[in-house]
C-alpha positions as CSV (number, residue, x, y, z in Angstrom):
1,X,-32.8,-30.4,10.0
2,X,-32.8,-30.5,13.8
3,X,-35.0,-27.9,15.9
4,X,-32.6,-24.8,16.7
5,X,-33.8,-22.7,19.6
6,X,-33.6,-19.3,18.3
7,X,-33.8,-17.5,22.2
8,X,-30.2,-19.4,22.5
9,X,-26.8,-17.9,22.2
10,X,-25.1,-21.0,21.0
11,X,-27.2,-20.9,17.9
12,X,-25.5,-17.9,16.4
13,X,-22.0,-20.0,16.7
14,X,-20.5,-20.2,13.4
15,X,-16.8,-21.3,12.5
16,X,-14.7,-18.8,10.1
17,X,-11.1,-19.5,8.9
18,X,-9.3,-16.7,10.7
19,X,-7.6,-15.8,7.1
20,X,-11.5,-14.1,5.9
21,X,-11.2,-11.8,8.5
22,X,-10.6,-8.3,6.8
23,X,-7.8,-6.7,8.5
24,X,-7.3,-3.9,5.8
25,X,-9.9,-2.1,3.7
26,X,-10.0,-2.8,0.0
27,X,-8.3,-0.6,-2.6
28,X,-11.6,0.9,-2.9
29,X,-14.4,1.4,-1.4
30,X,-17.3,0.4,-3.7
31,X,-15.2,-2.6,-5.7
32,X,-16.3,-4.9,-1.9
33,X,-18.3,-8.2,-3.3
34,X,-22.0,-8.3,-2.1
35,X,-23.5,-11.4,-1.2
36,X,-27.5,-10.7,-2.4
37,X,-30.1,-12.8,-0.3
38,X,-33.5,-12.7,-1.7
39,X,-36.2,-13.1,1.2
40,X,-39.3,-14.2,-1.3
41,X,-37.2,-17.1,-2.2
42,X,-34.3,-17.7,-0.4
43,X,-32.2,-16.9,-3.7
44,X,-28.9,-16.2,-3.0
45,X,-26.2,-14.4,-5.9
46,X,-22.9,-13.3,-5.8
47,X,-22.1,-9.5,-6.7
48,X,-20.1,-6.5,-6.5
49,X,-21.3,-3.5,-4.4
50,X,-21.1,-1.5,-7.4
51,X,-24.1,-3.6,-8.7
52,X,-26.0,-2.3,-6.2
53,X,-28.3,0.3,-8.3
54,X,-29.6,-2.2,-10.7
55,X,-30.7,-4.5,-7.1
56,X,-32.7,-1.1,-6.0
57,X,-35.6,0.6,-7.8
58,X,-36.7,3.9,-8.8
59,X,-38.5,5.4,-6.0
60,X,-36.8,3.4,-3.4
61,X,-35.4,5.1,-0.6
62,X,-31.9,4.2,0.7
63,X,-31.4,6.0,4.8
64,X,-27.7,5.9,5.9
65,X,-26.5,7.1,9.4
66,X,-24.2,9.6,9.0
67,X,-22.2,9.6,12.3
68,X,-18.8,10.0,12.5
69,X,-16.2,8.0,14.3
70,X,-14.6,10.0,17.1
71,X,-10.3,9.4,17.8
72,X,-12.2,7.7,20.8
73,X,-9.1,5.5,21.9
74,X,-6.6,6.8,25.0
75,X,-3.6,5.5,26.0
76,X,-1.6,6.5,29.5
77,X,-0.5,6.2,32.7
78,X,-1.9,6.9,35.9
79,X,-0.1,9.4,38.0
80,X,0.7,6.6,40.7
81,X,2.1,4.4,37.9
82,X,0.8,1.7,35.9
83,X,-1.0,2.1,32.1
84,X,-4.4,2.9,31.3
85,X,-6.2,2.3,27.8
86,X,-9.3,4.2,28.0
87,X,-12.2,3.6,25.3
88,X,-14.5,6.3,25.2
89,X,-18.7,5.2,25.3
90,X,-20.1,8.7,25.1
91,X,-19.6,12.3,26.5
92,X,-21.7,13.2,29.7
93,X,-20.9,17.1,29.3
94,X,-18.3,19.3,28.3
95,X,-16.0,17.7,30.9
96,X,-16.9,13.9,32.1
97,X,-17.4,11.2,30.0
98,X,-18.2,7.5,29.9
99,X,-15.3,5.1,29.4
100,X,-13.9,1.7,29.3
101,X,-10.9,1.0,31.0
102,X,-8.4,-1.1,30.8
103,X,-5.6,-1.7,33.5
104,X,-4.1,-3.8,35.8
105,X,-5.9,-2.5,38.4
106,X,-8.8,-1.0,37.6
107,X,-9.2,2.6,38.0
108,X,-10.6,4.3,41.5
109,X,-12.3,7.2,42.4
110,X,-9.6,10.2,42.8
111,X,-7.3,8.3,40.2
112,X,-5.7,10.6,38.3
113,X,-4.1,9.6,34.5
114,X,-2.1,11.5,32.0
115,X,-2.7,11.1,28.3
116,X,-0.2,12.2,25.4
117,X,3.3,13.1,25.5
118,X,6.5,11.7,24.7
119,X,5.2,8.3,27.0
120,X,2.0,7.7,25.9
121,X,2.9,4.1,24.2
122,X,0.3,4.3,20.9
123,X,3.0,3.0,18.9
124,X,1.3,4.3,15.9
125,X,2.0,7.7,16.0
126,X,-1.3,8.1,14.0
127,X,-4.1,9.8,16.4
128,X,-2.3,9.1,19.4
129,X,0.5,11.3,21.2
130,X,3.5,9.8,19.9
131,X,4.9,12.3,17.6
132,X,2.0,14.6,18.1
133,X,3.1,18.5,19.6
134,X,1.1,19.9,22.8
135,X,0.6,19.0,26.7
136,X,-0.2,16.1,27.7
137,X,-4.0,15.8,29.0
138,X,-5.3,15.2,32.5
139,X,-8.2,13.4,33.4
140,X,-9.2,12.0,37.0
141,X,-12.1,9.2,37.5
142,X,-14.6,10.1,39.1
143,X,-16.4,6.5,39.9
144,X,-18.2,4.0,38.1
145,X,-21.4,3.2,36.3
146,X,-22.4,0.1,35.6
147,X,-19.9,-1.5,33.3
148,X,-18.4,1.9,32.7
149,X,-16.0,4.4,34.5
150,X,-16.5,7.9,34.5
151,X,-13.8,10.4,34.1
152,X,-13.3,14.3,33.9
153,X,-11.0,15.9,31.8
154,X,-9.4,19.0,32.9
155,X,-9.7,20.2,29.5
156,X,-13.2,20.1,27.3
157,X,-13.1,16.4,26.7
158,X,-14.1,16.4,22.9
159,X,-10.7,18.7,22.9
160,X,-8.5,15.8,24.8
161,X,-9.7,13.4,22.2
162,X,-8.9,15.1,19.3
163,X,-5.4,16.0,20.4
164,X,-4.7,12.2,21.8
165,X,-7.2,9.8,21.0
166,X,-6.7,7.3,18.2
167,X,-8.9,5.7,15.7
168,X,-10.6,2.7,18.1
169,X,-9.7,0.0,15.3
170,X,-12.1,-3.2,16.5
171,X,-9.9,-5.2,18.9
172,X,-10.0,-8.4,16.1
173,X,-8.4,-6.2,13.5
174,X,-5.1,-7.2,15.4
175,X,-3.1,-4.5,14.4
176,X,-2.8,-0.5,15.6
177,X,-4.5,2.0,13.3
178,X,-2.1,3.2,10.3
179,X,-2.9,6.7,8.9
180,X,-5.1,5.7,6.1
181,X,-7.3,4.5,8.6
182,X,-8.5,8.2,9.6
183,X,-10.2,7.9,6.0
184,X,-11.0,4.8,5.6
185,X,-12.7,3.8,8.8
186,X,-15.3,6.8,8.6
187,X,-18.3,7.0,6.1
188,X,-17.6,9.4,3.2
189,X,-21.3,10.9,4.5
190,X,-20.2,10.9,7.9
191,X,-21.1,14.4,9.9
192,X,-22.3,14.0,13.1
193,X,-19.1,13.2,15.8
194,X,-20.0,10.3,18.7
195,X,-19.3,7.0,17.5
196,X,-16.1,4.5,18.5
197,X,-17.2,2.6,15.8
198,X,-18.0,2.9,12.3
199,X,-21.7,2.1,10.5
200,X,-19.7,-0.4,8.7
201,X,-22.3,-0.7,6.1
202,X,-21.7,1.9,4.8
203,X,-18.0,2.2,4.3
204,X,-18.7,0.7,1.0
205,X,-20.2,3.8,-0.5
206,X,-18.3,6.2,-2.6
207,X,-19.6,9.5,-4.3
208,X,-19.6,7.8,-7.9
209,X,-22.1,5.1,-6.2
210,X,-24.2,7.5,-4.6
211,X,-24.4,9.8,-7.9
212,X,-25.3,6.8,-9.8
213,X,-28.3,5.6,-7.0
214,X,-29.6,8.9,-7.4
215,X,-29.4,9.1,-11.2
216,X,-31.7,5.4,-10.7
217,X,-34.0,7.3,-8.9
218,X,-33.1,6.5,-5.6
219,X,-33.6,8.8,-3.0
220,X,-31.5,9.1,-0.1
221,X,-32.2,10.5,3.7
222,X,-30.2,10.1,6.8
223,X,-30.3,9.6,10.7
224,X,-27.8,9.3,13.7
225,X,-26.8,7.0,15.7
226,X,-24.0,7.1,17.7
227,X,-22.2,3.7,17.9
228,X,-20.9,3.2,21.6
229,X,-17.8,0.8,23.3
230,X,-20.8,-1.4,24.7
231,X,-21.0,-2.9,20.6
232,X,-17.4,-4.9,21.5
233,X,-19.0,-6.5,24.5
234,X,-20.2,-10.5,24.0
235,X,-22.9,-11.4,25.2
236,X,-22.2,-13.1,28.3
237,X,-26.3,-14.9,28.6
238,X,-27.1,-18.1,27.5
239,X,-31.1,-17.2,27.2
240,X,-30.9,-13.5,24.8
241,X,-34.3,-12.6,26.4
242,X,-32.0,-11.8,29.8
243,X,-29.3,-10.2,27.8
244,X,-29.6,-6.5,27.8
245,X,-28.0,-4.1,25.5
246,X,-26.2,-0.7,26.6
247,X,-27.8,2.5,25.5
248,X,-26.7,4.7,22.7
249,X,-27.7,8.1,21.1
250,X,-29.8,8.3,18.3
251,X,-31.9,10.6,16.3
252,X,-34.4,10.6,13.9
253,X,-35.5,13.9,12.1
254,X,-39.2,15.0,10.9
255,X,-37.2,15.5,7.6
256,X,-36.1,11.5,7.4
257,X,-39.8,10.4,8.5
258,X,-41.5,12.5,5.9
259,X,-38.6,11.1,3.4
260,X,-40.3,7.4,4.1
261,X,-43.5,8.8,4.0
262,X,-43.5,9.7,0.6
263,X,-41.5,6.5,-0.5
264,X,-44.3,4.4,0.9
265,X,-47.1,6.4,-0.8
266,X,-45.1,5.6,-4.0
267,X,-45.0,1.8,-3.2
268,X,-41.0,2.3,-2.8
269,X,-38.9,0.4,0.0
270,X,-36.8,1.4,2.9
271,X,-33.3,0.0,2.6
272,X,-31.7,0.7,6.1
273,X,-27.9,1.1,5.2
274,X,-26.4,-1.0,8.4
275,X,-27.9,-1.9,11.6
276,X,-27.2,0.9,13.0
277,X,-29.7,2.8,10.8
278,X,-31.9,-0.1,11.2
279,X,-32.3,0.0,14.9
280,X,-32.5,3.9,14.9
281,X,-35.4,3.3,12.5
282,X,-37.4,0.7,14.3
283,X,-36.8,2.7,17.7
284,X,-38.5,5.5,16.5
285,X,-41.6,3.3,15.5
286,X,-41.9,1.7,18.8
287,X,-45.3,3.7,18.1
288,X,-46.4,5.3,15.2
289,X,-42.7,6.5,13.1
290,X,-42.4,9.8,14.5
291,X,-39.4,11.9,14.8
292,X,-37.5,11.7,17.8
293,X,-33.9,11.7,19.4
294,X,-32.7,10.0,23.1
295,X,-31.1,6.8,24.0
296,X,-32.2,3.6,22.4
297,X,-31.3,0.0,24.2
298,X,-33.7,-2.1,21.4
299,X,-32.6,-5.5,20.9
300,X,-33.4,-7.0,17.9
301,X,-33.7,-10.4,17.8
302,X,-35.8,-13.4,15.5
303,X,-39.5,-12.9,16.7
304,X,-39.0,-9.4,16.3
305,X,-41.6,-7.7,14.2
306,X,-40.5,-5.0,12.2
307,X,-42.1,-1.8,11.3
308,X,-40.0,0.3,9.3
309,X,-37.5,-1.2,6.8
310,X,-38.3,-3.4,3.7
311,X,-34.8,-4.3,2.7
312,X,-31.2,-4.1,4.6
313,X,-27.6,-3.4,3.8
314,X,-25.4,-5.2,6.1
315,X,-21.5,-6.4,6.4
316,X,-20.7,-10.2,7.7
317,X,-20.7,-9.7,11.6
318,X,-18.6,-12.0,14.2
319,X,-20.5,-15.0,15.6
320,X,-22.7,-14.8,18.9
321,X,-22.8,-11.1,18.4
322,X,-26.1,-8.7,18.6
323,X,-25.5,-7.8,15.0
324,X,-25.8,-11.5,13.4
325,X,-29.1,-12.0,15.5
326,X,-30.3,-8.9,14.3
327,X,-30.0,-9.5,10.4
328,X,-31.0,-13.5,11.3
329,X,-34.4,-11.7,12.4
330,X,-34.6,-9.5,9.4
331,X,-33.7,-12.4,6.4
332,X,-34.7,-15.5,8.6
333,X,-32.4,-17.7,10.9
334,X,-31.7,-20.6,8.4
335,X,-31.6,-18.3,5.0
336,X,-29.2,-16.1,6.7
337,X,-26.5,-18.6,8.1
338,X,-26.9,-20.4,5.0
339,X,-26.0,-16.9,3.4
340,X,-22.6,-17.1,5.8
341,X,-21.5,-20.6,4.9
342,X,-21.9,-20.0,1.5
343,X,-19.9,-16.9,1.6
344,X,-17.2,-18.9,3.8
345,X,-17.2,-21.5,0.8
346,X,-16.7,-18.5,-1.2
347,X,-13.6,-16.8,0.9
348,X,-15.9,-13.5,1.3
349,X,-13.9,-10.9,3.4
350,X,-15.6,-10.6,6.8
351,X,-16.4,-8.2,9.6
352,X,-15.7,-4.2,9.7
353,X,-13.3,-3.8,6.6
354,X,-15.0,-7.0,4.9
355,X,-17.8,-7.6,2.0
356,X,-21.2,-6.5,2.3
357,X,-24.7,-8.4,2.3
358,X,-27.8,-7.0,1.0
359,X,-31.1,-8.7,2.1
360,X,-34.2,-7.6,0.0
């Protein structure tokens, strides 16, 4: 086969029939196939997430990130007319917060917006305003940073969201969120609020699956990391060694590193459930693992070196995006897109409400 260079964006390009693209969740959660790549030999088999006890061991540990996925989307209109769709990146305080925004005109400092009400064009009326009691919300932008505006609510902002916001459905879903996407697009171990997207790896779990790992032996231990709007941005770089991610929130607990601790003093793995978990993981071992919380900007890419995990849980991610060149560095460039076309052949469901991978 020809030399790829792996430092280059155009060699995470893939082609996918626009009808695999998942743009509902399946009738249940843990019934997803899951496409299982062997790293030892390049094996790869077809399954069903279900399996996925018998593909684990006893003593193996299996770390999930339990953050949950805020109403983090915003429709309205600014007070001097003209709409605003506002996408939430992460609370600054009570008050201000760090936003996307999208307008005609974008946003200046001073603008002033109003959010809810009978006006507030959601369409949905499923965690927007549109059929949703109460005043509408106020917020005024207060300038920009970086790729990012920042705005003040007049209200606590976590309060505004709640009332307003709307489930921030990925924009290649194509459709608004419908009500059973309050469920369905959050993690049924999901307790920590700050994401705008979900750990999508681990929507396929349900509580029968995770009573049956732990009947197997498996133990389970968790971290956060809060997804942020900057995971919908391309990469705009042809070189990925100039490309730099956007910060998000993340912690790591003493009781998660003493959880791996003992699973590698029983010679059991580390199955990071989603790349979210896997970079929280390996950005708390950019020295010895230790437990720690902060923003993380690590980007994972082949010629990484990794410290932590031994086996990864992943859905099918859109070409040319961080995700795919983070799981190509984990199962190996050729293996993995070799994994894709054969789940292409196979009409696999792909992206957020798609099938699953495992790498192991």
């Amino acid at each position: 086969m020809p030399t790829v260079d792996l430092l280059s964006l155009a060699a995470y390009d893939y082609d996918l029939p626009p009808h695999l693209i998942a743009r509902h969740p399946s009738s249940e959660r843990s019934a997803s196939r899951l496409l299982h790549l062997e790293r030892a030999t390049g094996r790869v088999t077809d399954r069903v997430f279900r399996d996925l006890p018998g593909l684990l061991a006893p003593g193996d540990l299996l770390v999930v990130n339990e953050t949950r996925v805020l109403p983090a989307r915003l429709r309205g209109r600014k007070t001097t007319g003209g709409r605003v769709e506002i996408l939430l990146e992460r609370f600054l305080d009570h008050h201000r917060f760090l936003a996307q925004a999208g307008a005609g005109k974008p946003p200046r400092s001073g603008t002033r917006i109003v959010v809810g009400g009978p006006d507030d064009s959601t369409g949905s009326g499923v965690g927007g305003g549109r059929g949703r009691a109460g005043r509408p919300g106020e917020i005024e932008c207060l300038g920009r940073d970086g790729d990012f505006f920042v705005f003040q609510a007049a209200e606590p902002a976590a309060v505004l969201f709640e009332r307003w916001g709307e489930v921030p459905l990925p924009p290649y879903l194509g459709r608004l969120p419908q009500a059973a996407d309050r469920e369905r697009y959050q993690t049924v171990y999901a307790r920590h609020a700050g994401s705008v997207a979900a750990p999508t790896a681990g929507l396929h779990f349900d509580a029968a699956l995770l009573d049956a790992l732990a009947a197997r032996g498996i133990e389970r231990t968790a971290l956060t990391l809060h997804v942020g709007a900057g995971t919908f941005q391309p990469v705009r770089v042809d070189d990925l060694r100039r490309h730099r991610m956007h910060g998000e929130w993340f912690e790591v607990s003493g009781e998660t590193v003493a959880a791996i601790e003992r699973a590698r003093a029983r010679g059991g793995r580390v199955i990071a459930a989603g790349t979210t978990t896997a970079r929280a993981l390996e950005s708390a071992a950019a020295g010895p693992l230790r437990a720690c919380s902060g923003m993380t900007d690590l980007f994972i890419y082949p010629g990484y070196r990794w410290r932590v995990i031994d086996a990864l849980l992943t859905n099918f991610h859109l070409p040319r995006s961080t995700l795919l060149m983070l799981v190509c560095a984990f199962g190996g460039y050729r293996e993995v897109l070799d994994a894709y076309r054969r789940a292409i052949d196979r009409e696999y469901r792909f992206y957020s409400y798609g099938d699953a991978m495992l790498i192991s």
